[in-house]
C-alpha positions in Angstrom: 0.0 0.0 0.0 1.1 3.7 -0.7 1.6 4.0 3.3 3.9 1.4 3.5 6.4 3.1 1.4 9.3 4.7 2.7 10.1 7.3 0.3 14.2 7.5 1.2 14.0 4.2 0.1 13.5 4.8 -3.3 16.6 5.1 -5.4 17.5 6.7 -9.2 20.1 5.5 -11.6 23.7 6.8 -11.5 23.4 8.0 -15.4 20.5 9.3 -17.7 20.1 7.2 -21.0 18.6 8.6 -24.6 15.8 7.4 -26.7 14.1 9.0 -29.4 10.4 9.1 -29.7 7.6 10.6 -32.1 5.5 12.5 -29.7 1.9 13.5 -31.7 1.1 16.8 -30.9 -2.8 17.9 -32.4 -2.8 16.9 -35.7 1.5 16.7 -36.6 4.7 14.4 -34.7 7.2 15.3 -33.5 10.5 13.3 -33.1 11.9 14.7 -30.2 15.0 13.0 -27.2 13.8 12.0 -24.1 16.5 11.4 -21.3 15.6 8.6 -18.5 16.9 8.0 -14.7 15.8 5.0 -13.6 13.9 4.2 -10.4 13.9 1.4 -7.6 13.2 0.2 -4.4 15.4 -2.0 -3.0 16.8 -3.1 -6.2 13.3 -3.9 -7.6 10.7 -2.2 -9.8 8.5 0.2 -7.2 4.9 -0.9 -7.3 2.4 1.0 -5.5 -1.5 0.1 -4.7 -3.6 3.0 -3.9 -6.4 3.5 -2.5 -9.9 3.8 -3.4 -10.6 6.8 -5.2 -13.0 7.8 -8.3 -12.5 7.7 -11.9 -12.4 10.5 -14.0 -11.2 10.2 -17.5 -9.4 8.1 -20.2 -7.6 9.9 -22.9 -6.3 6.7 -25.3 -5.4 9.0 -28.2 -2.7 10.7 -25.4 -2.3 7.2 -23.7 -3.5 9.2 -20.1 -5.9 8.4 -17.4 -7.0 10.8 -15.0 -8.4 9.7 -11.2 -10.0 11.9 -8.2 -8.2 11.4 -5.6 -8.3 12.2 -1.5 -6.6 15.4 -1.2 -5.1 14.0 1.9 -3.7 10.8 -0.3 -2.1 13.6 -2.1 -0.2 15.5 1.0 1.0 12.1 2.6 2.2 10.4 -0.7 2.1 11.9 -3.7 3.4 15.3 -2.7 5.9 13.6 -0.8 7.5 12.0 -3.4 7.4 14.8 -6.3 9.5 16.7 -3.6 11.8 13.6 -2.9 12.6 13.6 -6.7 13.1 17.5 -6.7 15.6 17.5 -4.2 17.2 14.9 -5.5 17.7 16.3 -9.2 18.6 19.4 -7.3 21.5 17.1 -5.2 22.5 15.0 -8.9 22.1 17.5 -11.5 26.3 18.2 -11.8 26.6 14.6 -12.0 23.7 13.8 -14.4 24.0 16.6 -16.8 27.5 16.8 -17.8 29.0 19.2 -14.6 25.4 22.1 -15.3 24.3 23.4 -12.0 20.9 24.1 -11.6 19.1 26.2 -8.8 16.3 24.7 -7.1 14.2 27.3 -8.8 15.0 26.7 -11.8 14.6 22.9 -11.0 11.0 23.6 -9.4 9.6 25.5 -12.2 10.9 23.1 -14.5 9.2 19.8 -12.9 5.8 18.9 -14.2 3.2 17.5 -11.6 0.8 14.6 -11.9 -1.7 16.5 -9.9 -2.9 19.7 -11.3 -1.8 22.3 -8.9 -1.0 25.6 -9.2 3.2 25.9 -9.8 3.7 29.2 -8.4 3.4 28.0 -4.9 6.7 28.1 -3.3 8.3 24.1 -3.4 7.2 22.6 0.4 4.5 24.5 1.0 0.8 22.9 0.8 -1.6 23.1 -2.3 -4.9 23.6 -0.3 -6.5 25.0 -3.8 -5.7 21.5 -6.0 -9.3 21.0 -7.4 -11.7 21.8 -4.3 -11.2 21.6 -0.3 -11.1 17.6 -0.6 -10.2 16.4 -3.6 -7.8 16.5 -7.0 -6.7 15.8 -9.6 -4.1 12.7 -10.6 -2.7 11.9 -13.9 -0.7 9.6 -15.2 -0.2 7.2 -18.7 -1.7 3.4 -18.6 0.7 0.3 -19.7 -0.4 -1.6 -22.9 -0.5 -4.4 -21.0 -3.1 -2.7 -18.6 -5.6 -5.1 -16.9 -8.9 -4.2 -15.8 -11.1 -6.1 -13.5 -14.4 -5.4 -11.3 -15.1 -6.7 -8.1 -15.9 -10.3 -9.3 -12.5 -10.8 -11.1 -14.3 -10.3 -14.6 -11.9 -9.1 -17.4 -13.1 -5.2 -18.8 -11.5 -3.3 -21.5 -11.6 0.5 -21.6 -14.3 0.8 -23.8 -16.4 -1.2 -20.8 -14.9 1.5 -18.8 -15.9 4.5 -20.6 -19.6 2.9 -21.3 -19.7 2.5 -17.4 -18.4 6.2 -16.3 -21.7 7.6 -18.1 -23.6 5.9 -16.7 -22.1 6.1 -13.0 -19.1 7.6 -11.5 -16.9 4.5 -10.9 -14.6 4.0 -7.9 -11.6 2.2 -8.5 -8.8 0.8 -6.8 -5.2 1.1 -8.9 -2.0 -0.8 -8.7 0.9 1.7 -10.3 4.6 1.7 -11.4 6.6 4.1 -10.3 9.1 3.9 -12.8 11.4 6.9 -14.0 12.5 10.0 -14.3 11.6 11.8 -17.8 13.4 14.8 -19.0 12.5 16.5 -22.6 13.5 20.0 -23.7 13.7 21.9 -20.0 10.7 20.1 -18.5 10.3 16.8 -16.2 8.7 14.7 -14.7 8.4 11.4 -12.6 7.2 9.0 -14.7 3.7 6.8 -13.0 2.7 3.8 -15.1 -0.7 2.3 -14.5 -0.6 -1.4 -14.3 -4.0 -2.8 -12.9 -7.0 -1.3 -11.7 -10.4 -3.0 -10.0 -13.4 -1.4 -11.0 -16.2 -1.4 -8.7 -19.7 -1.3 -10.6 -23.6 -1.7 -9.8 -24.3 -5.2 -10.6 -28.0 -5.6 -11.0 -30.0 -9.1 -11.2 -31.5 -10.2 -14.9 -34.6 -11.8 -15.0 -36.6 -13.6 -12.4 -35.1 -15.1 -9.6 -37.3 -14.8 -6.1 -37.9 -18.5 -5.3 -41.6 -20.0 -5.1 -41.2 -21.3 -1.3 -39.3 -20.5 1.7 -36.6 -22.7 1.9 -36.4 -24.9 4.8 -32.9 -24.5 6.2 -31.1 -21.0 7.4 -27.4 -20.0 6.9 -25.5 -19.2 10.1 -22.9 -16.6 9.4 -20.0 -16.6 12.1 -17.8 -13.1 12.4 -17.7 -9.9 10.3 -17.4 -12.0 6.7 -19.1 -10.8 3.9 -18.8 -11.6 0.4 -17.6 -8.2 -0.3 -14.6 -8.9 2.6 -13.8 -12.2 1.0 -13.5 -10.7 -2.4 -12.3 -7.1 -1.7 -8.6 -7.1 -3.0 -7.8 -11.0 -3.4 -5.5 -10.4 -6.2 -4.3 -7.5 -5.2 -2.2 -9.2 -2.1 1.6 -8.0 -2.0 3.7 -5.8 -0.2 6.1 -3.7 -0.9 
């Protein structure tokens, strides 16, 4: 879980690498060199379930999602890390950029978010005005090997998903790779990769199904166990 990470854990690559990518911008592309520092934790990918929160959009054109989330969720995690990765491009910039110094404002304004928040907020201190008084706004791009599941363990694509958000707002719990450091032109960002997500939707019951007689036995239920409980993040077990 998110709360079980200790952020001075995580760890970035001694050296930027270089690909080259077409980035599609309106209705032209652009080829354009992207520069990477790697991220882990403990020597192994970072992973990172969340938790519940509500879904907002899918963009598959940009390859984006977009999630409300907790504004709380924000402060004690997400917020926490952006300014874990600014201080330490601030502390490895010499070393990662060929001996250029930059200034931790230059560094701040340069870093793009993946919550919407104003920028000209000086770095550390809280962004009460994210989206309202409780929640915001959190971005990030989906893998191609994204898997999508409701509550009963049922396959869904994204069309399923988009279908389902107009007809309901959809709460959803997310399973997300932390994964790099991006830097293009004099912008960057940390790079958050969603892997899985559980979808939890209205399941209603087709056709007629209220038996003809009582039945002649009872079900005793022992404890606090539901079919909810039993079901509620099976294959979402791990630990970071």
């Amino acid at each position: 879980m998110y709360n079980n990470v200790n952020i001075k854990k995580i760890k970035f690559s001694d050296r930027p690498y270089k690909k080259i990518k077409k980035i599609k911008l309106g209705d032209s592309t652009i080829v354009k060199s992207i520069y990477y520092i790697d991220i882990d934790y403990d020597n192994r990918p970072l992973y990172v379930q969340m938790p519940s929160c509500k879904f907002k959009s899918i963009n598959e054109d940009d390859n984006m999602i977009t999630f409300i989330i907790d504004k709380i969720v924000y402060r004690d995690f997400i917020k926490r890390l952006e300014n874990y990765v600014v201080e330490n491009v601030y502390e490895n910039s010499e070393t990662w950029f060929s001996g250029k110094v930059f200034t931790m404002s230059k560094i701040i304004k340069c870093f793009v978010s993946s919550v919407d928040h104003d920028h000209d907020h000086d770095h550390g201190q809280d962004h009460d005005n994210v989206i309202d008084d409780d929640n915001c706004e959190f971005s990030m791009s989906f893998s191609k090997y994204l898997k999508i599941y409701d509550q009963f363990k049922t396959n869904l694509s994204l069309e399923d998903i988009n279908i389902k958000q107009n007809e309901e707002l959809l709460e959803v719990v997310s399973i997300i790779n932390i994964r790099n450091l991006q830097f293009i032109d004099n912008m960057f960002t940390c790079n958050i990769l969603l892997e899985q997500m559980k979808v939890y939707t209205d399941t209603r019951i087709v056709g007629y199904s209220i038996m003809e007689s009582e039945p002649s036995f009872s079900i005793s239920i022992q404890g606090d166990v539901s079919s909810d409980s039993l079901l509620m993040d099976e294959y979402y077990s791990g630990k970071i």
